[in-house]
N, C-alpha and C positions, 0 to 999 in steps of 0.2 A: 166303341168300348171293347177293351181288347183283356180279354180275364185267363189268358195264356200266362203261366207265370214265366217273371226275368229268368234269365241264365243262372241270374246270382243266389235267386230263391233256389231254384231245382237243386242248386250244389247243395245248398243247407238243407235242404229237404232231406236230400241223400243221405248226408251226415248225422243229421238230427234222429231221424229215424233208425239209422245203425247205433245210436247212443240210447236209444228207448230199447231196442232187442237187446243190445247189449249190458246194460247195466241199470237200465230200470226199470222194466218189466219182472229180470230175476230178481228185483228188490223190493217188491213186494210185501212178497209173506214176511221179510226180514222188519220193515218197514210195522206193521202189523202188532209183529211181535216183541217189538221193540218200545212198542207203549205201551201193552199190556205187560211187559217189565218194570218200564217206568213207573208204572200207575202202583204198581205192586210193591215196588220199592219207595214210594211216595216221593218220586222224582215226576209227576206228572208234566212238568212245567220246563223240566231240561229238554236243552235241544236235541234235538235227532240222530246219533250218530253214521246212520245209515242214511239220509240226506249229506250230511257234511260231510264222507269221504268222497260224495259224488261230484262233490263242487268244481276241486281240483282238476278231476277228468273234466268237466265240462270247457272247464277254462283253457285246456293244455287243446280240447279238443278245437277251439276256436268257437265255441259256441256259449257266450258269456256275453251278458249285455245286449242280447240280440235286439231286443224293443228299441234303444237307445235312437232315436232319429234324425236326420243329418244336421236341425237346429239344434235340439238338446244336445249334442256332443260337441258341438261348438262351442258351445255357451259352457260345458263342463268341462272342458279339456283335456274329454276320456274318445277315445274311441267306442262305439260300437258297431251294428253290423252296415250303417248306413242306408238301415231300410225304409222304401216309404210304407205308409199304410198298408200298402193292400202286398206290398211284398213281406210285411210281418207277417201277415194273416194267415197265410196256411201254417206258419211254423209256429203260430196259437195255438194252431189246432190239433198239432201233431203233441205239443205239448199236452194239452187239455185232456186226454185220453187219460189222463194218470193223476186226480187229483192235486196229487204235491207236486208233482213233476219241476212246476215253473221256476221253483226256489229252486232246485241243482241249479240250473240255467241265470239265476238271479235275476228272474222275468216274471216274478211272483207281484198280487197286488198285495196291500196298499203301494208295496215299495216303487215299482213303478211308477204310479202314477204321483208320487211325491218327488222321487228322481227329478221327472220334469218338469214338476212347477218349480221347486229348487234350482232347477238349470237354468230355467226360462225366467223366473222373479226376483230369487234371492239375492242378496250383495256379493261382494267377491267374499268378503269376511264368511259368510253363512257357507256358501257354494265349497268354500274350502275345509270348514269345520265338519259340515255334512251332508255332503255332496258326493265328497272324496272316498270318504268309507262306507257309504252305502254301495255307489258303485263297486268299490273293492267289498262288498257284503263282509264287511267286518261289523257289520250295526245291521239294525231294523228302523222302522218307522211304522206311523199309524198317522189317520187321518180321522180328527176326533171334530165330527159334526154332529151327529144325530143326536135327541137330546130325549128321555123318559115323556118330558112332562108338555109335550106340545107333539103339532101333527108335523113333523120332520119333511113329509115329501115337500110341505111347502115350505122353503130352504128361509123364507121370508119370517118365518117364525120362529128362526133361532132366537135365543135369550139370553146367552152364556151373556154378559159382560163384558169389552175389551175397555177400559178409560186407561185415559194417558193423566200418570202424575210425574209429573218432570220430567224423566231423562227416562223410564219409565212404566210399562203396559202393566195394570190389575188385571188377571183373569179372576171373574169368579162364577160358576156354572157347573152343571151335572150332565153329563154326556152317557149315549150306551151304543151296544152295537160298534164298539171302536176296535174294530178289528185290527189284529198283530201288536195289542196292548200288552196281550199274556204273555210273548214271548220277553223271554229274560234280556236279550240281544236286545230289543227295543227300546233307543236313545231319544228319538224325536218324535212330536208331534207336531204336525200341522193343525193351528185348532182354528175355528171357524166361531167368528161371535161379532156382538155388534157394538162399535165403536162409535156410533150418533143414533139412537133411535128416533131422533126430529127429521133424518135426511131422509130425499127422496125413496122410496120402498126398495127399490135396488140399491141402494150406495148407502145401505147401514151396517152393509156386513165387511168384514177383513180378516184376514187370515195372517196367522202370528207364528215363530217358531215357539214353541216351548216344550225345553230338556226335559224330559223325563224324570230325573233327577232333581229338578225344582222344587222347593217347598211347598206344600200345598197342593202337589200332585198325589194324585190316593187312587189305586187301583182298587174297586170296592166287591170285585167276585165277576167271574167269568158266567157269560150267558152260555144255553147248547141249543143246540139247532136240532131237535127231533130226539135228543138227546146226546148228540157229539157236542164234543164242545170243543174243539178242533186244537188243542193243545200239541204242541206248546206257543201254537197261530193266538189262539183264543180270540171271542169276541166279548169284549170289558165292558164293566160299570163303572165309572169312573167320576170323581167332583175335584173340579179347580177352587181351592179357596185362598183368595189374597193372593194368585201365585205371583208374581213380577218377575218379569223380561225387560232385558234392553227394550227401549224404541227401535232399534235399529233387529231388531228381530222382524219386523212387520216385513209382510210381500207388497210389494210397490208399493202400497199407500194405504190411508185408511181409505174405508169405503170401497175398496177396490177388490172385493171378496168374490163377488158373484161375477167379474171380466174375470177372474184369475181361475174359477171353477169352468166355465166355459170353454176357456183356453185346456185345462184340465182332462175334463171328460169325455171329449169325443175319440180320442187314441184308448182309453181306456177302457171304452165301452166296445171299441173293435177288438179286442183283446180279449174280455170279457166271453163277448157271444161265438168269438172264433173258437176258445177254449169248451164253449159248451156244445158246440159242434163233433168236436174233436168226441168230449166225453159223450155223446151221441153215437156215434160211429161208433166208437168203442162198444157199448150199450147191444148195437146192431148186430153186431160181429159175435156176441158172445149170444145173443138170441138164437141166431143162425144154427150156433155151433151145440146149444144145446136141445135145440129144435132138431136140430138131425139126429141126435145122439139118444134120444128118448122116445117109448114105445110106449102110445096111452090108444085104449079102444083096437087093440090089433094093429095096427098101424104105427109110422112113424108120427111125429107132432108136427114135422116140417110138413107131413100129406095134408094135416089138417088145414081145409079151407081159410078158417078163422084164419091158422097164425097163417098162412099165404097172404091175407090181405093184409093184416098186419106188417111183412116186411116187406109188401109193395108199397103201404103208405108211408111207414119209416122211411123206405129210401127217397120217395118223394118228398116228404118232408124236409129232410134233410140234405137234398141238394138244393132244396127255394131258401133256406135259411142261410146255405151258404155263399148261394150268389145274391141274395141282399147283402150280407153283409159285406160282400165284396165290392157291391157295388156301392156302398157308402164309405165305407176306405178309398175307393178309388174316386169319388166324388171330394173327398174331405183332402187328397193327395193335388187335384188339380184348381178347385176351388177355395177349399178352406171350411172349418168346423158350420161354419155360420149357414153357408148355401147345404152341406147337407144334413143341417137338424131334420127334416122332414123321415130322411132314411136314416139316422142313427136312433128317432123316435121312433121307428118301423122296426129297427132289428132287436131292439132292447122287450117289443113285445112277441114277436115270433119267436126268439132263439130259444129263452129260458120255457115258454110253452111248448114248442117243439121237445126241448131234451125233456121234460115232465114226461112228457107222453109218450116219446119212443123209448126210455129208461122205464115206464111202468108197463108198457108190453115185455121190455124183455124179461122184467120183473115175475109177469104170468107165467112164462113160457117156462121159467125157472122154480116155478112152482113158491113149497117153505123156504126152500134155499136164495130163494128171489131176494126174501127180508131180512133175511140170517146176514152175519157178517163173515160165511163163508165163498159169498161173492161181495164183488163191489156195485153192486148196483143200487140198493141201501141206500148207502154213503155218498154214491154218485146225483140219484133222488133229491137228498136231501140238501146237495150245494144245486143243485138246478133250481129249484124250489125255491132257494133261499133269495137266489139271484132277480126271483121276479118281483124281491122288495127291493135289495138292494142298491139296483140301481137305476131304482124308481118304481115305483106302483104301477102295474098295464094301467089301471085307470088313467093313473097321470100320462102316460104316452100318448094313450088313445085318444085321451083332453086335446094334446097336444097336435095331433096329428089331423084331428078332427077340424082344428080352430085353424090349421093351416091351407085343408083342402077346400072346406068354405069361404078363406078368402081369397081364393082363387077367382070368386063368382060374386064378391063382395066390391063397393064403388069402397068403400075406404078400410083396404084389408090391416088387419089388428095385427101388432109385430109379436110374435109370438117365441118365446124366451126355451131353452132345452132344459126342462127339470134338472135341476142341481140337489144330488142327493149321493148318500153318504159312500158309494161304492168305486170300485175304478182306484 
């Protein structure tokens, strides 16, 4: 196992990182201030215009579509940066440092990880209607699974309704947590619901396109996460009534919901924990810096014992979090999603635990200013956090992880499925 990155990473590295000092790091405070305008003006919901002058630079810069992978760009007849897993992964990370960061980049989720089921499932008709202009980020998408009135981690108790009448698909169901719902941009959903509730427990779910724009589409009020409520991203309430789609809207087939989420999530979830890496390190670096720069008890704070052990175990931390997940990219790169469920259930519970912990030390070390939203630490908290429902419950990992390494020792080991849940 060779965790030296390619050639091809390092350039982008290189590049990437000159495009974060250069123009999004000083966009920030702009960034900031640009919703508390918003918000003032009761445009909370309009898009960014300090994200979308960055776009342009990002594209001219060659760093556009970088997740895109050597299948999905076949199958979309877009180029991107032809990475595998584990050569996307540090440029997650680099990303990850700057909550919004990913969208200059057009490497933001849901969108991604709809990109590639659309490249990898869709018809030509769909892939060309909206395929085309996501990758060109002229549109948004969301991935509308999670549902109010049931336990969501188990994907198996979805409810929404998918029946075919003729020529045909009824949706009708309440969804929440449908993140990039709020934004105005947002044309497509991916929706997740069940099309034979009599079929075997796996093959009752499918996944549908359906437009935004469809009747019986109703955005019912944005959720906030600690109090953000990430506009103009938002995460939605939203109910399908009576909506209809083609039949020809469907991904591969009925019943073929939970092979299609599989195929799905395990690029998404390296993305995911890389990016929480990243905002980790970030986290670190501003501990550090405000550790030296502060005099508490006669002394500096950096003298203090405490935080000393604190940024020994941060550091620690935070390079085990990075070589699992490295090591499951690179596992998922030579074998496939299937052989390393074991290690993408391992990083989805270390990474978002890790960043909790080493963003609430630096959180101390930063004192009132830690919670204030005159740092980002706060804000950074509060998507780590979030991330450890997201994209899946630790409980459900550790279910998983648990059920895997006992049948290792087991005469008839139980096949054990990768939680399918609403993130990625």
């Amino acid at each position: 196992m060779d965790f030296d990155y390619s050639p091809k990473t390092k350039e982008l590295q290189s590049r990437l990182l000159k495009f974060m000092d250069d123009y999004i790091y000083p966009s920030e405070h702009a960034y900031h201030e640009e919703i508390t305008a918003n918000t003032a003006a009761g445009k909370r919901w309009t898009p960014l215009e300090t994200i979308e002058k960055l776009k342009p630079k990002a594209a001219a810069a060659g760093l556009w579509n970088l997740f895109l992978p050597v299948d999905s760009a076949k199958a979309s007849g877009y180029d991107g940066a032809g990475l595998t897993n584990q050569e996307y992964a540090p440029l997650a990370e680099i990303m990850g440092r700057v909550p919004w960061a990913s969208e200059v980049f057009n490497c933001s989720a849901p969108d991604t990880g709809n990109m590639e089921t659309i490249a990898r499932y869709g018809s030509d008709e769909n892939r060309a209607r909206w395929l085309k202009p996501l990758l060109e980020g002229k549109i948004r998408s969301a991935f509308a699974m999670t549902e109010p009135d049931v336990a969501s981690s188990d994907a198996t108790n979805i409810a929404t309704r998918i029946e075919r009448q003729g020529n045909e698909y009824v949706i009708n169901g309440r969804k929440w947590w449908i993140s990039g719902a709020g934004d105005p941009r947002c044309a497509i959903y991916i929706t997740m619901g069940k099309t034979d509730p009599d079929a075997p427990r796996h093959s009752q779910q499918s996944m549908v396109l359906v437009p935004a724009d469809t009747p019986g589409v109703k955005v019912l009020r944005p959720l906030s996460v600690f109090g953000y409520d990430d506009a103009p991203h938002g995460h939605m309430e939203m109910t399908f009534e009576n909506v209809r789609v083609p039949v020809g809207n469907i991904l591969l087939g009925e019943g073929r919901g939970f092979e299609i989420a599989q195929g799905r999530l395990g690029p998404g979830r390296i993305h995911h924990c890389m990016r929480l890496v990243g905002l980790a390190e970030r986290a670190l670096e501003l501990m550090c810096k405000r550790a030296s720069s502060r005099v508490a008890f006669g002394k500096p704070v950096s003298a203090q014992t405490v935080t000393q052990e604190r940024i020994a175990e941060a550091r620690c931390r935070i390079d085990m979090a990075r070589l699992l997940t490295l090591k499951a990219a690179w596992i998922m790169d030579i074998a496939g999603n299937k052989v390393a469920k074991t290690e993408i259930a391992m990083i989805k519970v270390v990474a978002p635990s890790m960043a909790c912990q080493v963003i609430d030390w630096a959180m101390q070390v930063h004192g009132g200013g830690g919670v204030s939203g005159d740092f980002p630490l706060a804000y950074a908290y509060s998507a780590a956090r979030t991330l450890r429902f997201a994209d899946g419950p630790d409980e459900v990992h550790r279910n998983s992880i648990a059920k895997l390494e006992l049948g290792k020792y087991s005469a008839n080991p139980r096949e054990v499925e990768m939680p399918v849940t609403r993130g990625s």
